[in-house]
N, CA and C of each residue as an Amber inpcrd file, in Angstrom:
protein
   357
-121.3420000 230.3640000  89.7190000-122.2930000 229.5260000  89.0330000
-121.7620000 228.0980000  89.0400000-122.7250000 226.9910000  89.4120000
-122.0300000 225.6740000  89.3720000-122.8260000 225.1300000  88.1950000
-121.9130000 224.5580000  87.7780000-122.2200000 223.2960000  86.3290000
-121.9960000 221.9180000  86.8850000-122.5500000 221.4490000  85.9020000
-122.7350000 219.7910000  86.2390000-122.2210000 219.2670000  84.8260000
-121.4870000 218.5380000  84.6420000-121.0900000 217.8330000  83.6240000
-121.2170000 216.2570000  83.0580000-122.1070000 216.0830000  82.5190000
-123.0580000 214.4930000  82.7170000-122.4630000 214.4340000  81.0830000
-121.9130000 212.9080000  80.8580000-122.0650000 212.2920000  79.8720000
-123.3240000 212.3940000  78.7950000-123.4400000 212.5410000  77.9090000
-124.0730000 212.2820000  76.9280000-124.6860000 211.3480000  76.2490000
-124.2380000 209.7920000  76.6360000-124.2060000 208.5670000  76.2520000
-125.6860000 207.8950000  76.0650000-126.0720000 207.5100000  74.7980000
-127.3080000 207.7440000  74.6200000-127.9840000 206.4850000  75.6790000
-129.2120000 206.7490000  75.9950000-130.0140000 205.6280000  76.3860000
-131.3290000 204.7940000  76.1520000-131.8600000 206.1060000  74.8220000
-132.9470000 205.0050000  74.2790000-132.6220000 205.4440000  72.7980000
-132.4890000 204.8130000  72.2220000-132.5160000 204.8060000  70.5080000
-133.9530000 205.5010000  69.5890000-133.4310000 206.6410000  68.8990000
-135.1450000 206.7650000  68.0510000-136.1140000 207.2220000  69.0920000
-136.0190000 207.8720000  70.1170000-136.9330000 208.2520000  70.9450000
-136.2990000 209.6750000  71.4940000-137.1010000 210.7220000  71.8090000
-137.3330000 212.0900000  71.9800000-137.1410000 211.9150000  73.5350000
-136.5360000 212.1560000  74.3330000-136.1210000 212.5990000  75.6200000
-136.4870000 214.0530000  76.0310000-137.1150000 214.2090000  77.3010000
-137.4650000 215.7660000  77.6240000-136.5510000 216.3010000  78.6650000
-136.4410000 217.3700000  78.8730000-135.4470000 218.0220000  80.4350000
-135.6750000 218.8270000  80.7350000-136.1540000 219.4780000  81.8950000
-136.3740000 220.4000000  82.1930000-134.9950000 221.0320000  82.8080000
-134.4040000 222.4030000  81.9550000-133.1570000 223.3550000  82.6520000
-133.2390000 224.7290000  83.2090000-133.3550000 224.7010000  84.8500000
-133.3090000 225.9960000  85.3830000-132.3470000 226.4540000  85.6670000
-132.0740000 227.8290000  85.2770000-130.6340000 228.4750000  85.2350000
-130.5150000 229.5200000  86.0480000-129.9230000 230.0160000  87.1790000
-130.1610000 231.1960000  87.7220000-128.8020000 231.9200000  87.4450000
-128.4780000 233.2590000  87.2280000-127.3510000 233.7190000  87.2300000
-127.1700000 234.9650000  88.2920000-126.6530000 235.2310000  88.7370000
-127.0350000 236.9160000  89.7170000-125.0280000 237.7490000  89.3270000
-125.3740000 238.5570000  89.7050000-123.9670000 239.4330000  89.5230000
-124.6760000 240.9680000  89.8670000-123.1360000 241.5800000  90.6790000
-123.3510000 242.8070000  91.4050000-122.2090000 243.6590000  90.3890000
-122.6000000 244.1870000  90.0250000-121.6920000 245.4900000  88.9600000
-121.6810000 246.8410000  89.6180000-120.8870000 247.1840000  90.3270000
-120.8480000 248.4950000  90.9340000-121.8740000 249.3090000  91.7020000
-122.1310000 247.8440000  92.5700000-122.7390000 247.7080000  93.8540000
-124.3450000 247.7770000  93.3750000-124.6710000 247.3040000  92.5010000
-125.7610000 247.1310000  91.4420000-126.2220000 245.4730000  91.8960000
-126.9030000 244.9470000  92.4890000-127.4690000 243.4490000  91.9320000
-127.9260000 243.3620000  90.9030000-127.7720000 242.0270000  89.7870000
-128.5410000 242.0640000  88.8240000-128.8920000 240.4640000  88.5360000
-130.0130000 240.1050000  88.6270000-130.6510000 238.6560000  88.7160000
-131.3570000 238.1700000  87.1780000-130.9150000 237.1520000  86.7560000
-131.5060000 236.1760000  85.5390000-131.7360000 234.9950000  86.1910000
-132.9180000 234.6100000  85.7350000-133.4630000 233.1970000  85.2890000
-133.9880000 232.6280000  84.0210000-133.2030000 231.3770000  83.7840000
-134.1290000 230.9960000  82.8010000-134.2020000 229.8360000  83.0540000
-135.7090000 229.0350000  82.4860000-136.2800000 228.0130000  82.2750000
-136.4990000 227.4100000  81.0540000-135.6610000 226.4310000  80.7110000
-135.7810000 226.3830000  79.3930000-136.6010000 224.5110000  79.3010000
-137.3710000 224.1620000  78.5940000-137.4980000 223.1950000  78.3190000
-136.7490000 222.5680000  77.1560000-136.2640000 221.3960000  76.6380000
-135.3990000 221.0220000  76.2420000-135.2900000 219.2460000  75.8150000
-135.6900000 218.8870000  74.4750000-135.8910000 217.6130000  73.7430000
-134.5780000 216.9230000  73.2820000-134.2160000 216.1050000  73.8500000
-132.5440000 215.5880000  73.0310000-133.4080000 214.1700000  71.9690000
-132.4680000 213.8820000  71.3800000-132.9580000 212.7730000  70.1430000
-131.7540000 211.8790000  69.9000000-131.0560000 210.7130000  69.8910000
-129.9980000 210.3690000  69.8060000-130.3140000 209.4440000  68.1460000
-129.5650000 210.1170000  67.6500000-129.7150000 209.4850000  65.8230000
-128.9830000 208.2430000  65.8400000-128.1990000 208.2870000  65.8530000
-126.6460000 207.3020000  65.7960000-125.3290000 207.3690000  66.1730000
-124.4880000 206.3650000  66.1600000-122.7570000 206.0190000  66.5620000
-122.7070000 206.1960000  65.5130000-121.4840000 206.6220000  65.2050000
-120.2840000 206.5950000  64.2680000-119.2660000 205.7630000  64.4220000
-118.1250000 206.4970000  63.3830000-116.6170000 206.0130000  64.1120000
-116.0480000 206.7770000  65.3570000-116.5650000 208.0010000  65.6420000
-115.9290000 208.9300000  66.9300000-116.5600000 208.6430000  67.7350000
-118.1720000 208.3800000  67.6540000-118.4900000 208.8100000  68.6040000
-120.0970000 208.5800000  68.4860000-121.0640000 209.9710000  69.2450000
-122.5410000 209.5710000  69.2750000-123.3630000 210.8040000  68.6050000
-124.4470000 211.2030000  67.8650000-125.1460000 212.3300000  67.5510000
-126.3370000 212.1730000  67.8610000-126.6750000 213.9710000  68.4630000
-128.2040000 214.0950000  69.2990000-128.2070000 215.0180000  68.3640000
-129.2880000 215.0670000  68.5170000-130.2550000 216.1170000  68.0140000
-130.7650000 217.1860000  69.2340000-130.8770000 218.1460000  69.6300000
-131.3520000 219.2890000  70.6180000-132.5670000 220.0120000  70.1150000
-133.3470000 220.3280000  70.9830000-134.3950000 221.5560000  70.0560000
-135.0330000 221.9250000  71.8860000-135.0690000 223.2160000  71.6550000
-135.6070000 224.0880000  72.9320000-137.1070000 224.0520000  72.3040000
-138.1340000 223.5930000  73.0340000-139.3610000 223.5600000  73.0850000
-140.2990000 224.7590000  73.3400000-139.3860000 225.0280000  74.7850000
-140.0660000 226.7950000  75.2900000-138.8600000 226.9820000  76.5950000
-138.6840000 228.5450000  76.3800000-138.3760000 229.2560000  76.6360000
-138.5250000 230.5420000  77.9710000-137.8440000 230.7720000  79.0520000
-138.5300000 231.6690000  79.7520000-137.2080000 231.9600000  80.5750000
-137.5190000 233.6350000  80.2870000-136.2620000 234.4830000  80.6340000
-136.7020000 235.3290000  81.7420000-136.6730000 236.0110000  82.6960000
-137.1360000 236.5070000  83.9330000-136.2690000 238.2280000  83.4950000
-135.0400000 238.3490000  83.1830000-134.6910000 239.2120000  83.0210000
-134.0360000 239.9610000  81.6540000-134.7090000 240.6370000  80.9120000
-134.7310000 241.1260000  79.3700000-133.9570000 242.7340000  79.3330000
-133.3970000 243.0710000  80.5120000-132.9680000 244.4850000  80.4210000
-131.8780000 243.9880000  79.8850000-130.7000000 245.2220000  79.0660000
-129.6060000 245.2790000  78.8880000-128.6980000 244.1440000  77.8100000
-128.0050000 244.2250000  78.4990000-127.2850000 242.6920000  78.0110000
-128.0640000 241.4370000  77.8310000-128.8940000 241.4850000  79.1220000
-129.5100000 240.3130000  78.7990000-130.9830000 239.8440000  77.5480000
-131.3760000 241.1120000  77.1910000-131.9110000 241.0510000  76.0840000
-131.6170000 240.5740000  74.9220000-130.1720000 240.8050000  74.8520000
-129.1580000 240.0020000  73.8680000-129.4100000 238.8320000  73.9710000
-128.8440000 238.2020000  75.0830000-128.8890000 236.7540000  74.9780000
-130.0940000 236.5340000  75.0400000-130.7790000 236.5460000  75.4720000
-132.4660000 236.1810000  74.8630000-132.9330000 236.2200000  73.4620000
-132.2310000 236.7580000  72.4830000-132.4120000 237.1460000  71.6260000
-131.6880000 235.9010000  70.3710000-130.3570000 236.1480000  70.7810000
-129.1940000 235.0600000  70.9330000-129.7140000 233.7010000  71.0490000
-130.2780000 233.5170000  72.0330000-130.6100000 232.1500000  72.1610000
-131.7450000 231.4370000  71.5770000-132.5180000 232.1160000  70.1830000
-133.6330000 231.9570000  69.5460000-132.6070000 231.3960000  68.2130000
-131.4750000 231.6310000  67.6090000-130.8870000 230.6250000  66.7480000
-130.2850000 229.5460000  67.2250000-130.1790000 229.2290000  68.3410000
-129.3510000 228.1600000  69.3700000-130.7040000 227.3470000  69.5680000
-131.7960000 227.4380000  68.8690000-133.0620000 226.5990000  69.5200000
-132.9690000 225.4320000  68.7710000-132.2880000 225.2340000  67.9370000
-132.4340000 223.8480000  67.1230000-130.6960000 223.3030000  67.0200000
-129.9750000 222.2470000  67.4970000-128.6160000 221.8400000  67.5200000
-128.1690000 220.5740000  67.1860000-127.8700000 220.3710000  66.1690000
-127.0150000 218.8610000  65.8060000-125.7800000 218.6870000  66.4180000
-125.5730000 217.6910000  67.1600000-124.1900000 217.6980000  67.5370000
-123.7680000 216.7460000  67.5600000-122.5030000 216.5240000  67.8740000
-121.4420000 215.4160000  67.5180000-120.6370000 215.0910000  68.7420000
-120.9920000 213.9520000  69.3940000-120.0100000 213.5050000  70.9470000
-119.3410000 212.9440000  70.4070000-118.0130000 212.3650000  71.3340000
-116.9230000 211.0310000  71.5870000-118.2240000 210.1040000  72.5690000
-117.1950000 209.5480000  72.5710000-117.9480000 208.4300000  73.1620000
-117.6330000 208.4530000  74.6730000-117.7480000 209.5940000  75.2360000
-117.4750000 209.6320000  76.7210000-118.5720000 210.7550000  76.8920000
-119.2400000 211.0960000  75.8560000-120.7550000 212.2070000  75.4420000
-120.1220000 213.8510000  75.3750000-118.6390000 214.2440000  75.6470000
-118.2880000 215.5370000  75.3380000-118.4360000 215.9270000  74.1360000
-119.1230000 216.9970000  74.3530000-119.0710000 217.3830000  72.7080000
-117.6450000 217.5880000  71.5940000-117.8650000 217.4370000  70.6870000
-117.0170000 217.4620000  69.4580000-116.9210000 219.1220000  68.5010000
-118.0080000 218.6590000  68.1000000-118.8820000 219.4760000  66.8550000
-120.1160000 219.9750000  66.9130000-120.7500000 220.7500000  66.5170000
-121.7160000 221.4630000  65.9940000-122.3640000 220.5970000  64.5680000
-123.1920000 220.1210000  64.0370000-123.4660000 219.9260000  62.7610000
-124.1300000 220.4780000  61.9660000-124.6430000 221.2440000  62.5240000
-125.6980000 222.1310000  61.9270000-125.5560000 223.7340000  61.7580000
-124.5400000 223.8250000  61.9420000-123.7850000 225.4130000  62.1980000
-124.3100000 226.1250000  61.1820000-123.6040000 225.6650000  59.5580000
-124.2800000 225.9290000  58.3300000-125.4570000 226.5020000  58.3990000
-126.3170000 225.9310000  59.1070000-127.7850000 225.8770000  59.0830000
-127.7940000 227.4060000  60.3990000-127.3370000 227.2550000  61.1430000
-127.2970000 228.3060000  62.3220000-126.9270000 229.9810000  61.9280000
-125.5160000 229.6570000  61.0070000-124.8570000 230.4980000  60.7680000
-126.1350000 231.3730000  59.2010000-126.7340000 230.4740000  58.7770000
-128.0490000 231.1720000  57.9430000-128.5280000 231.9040000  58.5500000
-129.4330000 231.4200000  59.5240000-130.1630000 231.9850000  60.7090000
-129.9190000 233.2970000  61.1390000-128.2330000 233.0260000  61.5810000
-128.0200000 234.5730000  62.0630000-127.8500000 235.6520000  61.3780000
-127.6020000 235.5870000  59.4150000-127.8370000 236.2400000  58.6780000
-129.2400000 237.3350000  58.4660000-130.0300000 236.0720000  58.6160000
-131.0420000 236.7830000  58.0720000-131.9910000 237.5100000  59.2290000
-131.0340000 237.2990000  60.4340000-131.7120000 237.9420000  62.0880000
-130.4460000 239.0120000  61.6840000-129.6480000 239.3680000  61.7010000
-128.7190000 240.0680000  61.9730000-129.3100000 241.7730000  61.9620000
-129.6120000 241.8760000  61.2180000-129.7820000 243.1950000  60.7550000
-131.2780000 243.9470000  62.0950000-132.0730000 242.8370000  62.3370000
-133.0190000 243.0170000  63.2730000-132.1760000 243.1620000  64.2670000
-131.4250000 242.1510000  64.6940000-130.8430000 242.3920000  65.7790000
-130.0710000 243.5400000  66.3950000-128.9870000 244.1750000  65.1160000
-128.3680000 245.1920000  64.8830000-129.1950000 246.1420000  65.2500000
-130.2220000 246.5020000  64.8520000-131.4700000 247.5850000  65.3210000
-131.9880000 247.8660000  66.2460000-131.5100000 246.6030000  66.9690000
-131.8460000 246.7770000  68.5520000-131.0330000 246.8920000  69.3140000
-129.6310000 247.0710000  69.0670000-128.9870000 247.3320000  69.8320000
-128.1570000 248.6380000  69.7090000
């Protein structure tokens, strides 16, 4: 799988940015192929500088998973409290922090037990 690693560094102030992210993953498990895609749409928001650094705001708009068997149902599943993200760069745009974890770590409380049931 190749990644791309792009700065963070904001470029318009107070304004909602869109991205479109296609993800493909494939893997062979005991001579098994097994193929994911996802398409995720994806809003960044840049609030403000600090003293460290820069904070966006994230929120997944919509969503689209190609493959829901197994494991990967999980992360599909998984990735429905990851839809909203405060975060915290340096000023070279690597992330820092999480800010909203608090807020995340609720989330997965009150999914947990659903989730548990499904697996």
């Amino acid at each position: 799988m190749q990644q791309t690693m792009e700065a963070l560094a904001p470029s318009f102030t107070g304004i909602w940015q869109s991205y479109t992210m296609d993800i493909r993953q494939r893997s062979i498990l005991g001579g098994v192929a097994n193929e994911n895609s996802i398409r995720a749409e994806v809003r960044k928001y840049y609030f403000r500088q600090n003293e460290t650094g820069y904070i966006f705001s994230f929120e997944v708009t919509d969503r689209f998973q190609t493959n829901k068997d197994g494991i990967r149902a999980m992360e599909n599943d998984i990735a429905k409290l990851q839809s909203e993200l405060t975060v915290q760069t340096d000023f070279q745009g690597k992330p820092i922090r999480i800010l909203n974890l608090a807020a995340i770590r609720d989330n997965w409380k009150g999914y947990r037990k659903e989730f548990e049931k499904k697996t």
